[in-house]
C-alpha positions as CSV (number, residue, x, y, z in Angstrom):
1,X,-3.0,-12.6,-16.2
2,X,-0.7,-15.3,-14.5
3,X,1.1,-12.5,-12.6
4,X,-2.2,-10.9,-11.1
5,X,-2.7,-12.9,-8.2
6,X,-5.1,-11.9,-5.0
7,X,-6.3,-12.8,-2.1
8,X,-10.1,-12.0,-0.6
9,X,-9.3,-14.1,2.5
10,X,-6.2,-11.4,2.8
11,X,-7.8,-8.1,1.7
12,X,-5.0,-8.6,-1.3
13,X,-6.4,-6.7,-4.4
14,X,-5.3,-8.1,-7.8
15,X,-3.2,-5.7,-9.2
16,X,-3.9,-3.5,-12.7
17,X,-1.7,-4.0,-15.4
18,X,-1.4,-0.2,-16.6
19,X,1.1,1.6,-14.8
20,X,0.6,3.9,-12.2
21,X,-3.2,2.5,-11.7
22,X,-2.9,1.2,-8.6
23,X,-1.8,4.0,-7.0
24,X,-6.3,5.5,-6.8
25,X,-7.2,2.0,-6.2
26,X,-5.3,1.8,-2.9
27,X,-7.0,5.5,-2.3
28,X,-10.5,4.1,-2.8
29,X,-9.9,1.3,-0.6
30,X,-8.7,3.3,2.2
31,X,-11.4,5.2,1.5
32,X,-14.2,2.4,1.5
33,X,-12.0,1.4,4.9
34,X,-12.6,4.6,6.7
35,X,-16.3,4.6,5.0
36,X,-17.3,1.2,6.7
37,X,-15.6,2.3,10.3
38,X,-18.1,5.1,9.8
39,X,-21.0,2.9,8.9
40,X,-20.7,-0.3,10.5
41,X,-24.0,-1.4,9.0
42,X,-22.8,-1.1,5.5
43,X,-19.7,-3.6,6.7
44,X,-22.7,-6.0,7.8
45,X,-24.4,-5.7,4.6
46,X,-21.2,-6.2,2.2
47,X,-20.6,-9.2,4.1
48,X,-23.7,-10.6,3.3
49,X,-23.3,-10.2,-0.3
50,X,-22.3,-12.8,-2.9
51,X,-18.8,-12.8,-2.5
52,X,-19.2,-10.4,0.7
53,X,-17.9,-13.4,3.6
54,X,-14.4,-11.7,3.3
55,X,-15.5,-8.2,3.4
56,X,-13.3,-7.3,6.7
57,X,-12.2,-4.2,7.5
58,X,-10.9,-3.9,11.0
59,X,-10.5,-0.3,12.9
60,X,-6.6,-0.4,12.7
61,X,-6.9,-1.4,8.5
62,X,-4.0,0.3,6.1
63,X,-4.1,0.1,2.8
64,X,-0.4,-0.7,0.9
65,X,0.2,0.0,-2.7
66,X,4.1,0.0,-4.1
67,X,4.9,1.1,-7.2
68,X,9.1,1.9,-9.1
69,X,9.9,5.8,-9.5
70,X,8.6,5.9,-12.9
71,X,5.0,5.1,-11.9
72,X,5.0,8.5,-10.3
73,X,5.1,10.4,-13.8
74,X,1.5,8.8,-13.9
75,X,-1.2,11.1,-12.6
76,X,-3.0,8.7,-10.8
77,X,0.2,8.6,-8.5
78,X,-0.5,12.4,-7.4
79,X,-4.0,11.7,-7.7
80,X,-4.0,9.0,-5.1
81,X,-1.5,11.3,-2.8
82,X,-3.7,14.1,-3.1
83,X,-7.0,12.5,-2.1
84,X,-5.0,10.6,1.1
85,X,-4.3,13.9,2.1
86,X,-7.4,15.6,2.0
87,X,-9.1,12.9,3.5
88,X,-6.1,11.5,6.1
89,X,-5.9,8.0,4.3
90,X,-5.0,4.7,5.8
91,X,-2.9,4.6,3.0
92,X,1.0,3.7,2.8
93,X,2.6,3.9,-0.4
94,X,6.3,2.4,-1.1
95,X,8.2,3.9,-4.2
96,X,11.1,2.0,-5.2
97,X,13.6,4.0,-7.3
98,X,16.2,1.9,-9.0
99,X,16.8,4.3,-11.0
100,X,15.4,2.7,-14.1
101,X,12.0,3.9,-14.5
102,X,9.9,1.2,-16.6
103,X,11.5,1.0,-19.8
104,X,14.2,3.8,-20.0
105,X,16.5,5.9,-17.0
106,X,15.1,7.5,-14.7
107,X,16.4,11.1,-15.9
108,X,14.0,10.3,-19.1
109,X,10.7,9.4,-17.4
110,X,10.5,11.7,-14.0
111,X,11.9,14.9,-12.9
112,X,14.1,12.6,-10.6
113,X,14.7,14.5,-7.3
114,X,12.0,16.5,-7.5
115,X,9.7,13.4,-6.6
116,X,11.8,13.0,-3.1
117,X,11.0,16.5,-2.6
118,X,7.7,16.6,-3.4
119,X,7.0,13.3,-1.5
120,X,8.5,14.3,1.3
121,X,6.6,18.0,1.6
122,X,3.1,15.5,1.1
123,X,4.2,13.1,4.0
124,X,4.6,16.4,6.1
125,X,1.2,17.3,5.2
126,X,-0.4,14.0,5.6
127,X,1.0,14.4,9.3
């Protein structure tokens, strides 16, 4: 799609169109970044691949994923939150809430404050 841009050069993912999905592929990343800090051999070999010259993933990498309040009714949302947690993530995520969530208010698609809540009892955790 025209609005789906990336950037290898960047470590910019394309972006998914159904909502909510990006939320486990910023997890995985994160994950593949702490996998190949682990492995430094694998980084070598991924960069080696076809479209591997781009495969960089320095020590101080964080993954960035954003997403609007009603994204987080998705599962993949507390998917992705749950598996940074368990596995301390270079992950940041960025919820805007404009109180409009997708296609209808906010008080229709989320439980509202009990997102803040939550959120903020995971970042405690992630601590």
């Amino acid at each position: 799609m025209p609005s789906h841009w990336g950037s290898p050069r960047l470590n910019i993912f394309a972006r998914s169109s159904a909502t909510g999905m990006q939320y486990t592929q910023a997890a995985g990343m994160a994950q593949a970044s702490l996998y190949f800090q682990k492995f430094p051999r694998a980084a070598e070999q991924a960069r080696l691949s076809t479209q591997g010259q781009n495969a960089l993933h320095p020590s101080d990498e964080i993954v960035y994923v954003s997403g609007g309040e009603g994204s987080t009714s998705e599962g993949e949302f507390f998917e992705a939150l749950n598996t940074a947690c368990l596995k301390s993530l270079p992950l940041l995520i960025l919820i805007e809430d404009n109180g409009y969530a997708i296609s209808v208010p906010v008080e229709f698609e989320t439980g509202g404050r009990q997102h803040i809540e939550i959120g903020g009892q995971l970042s405690r955790a992630a601590r």
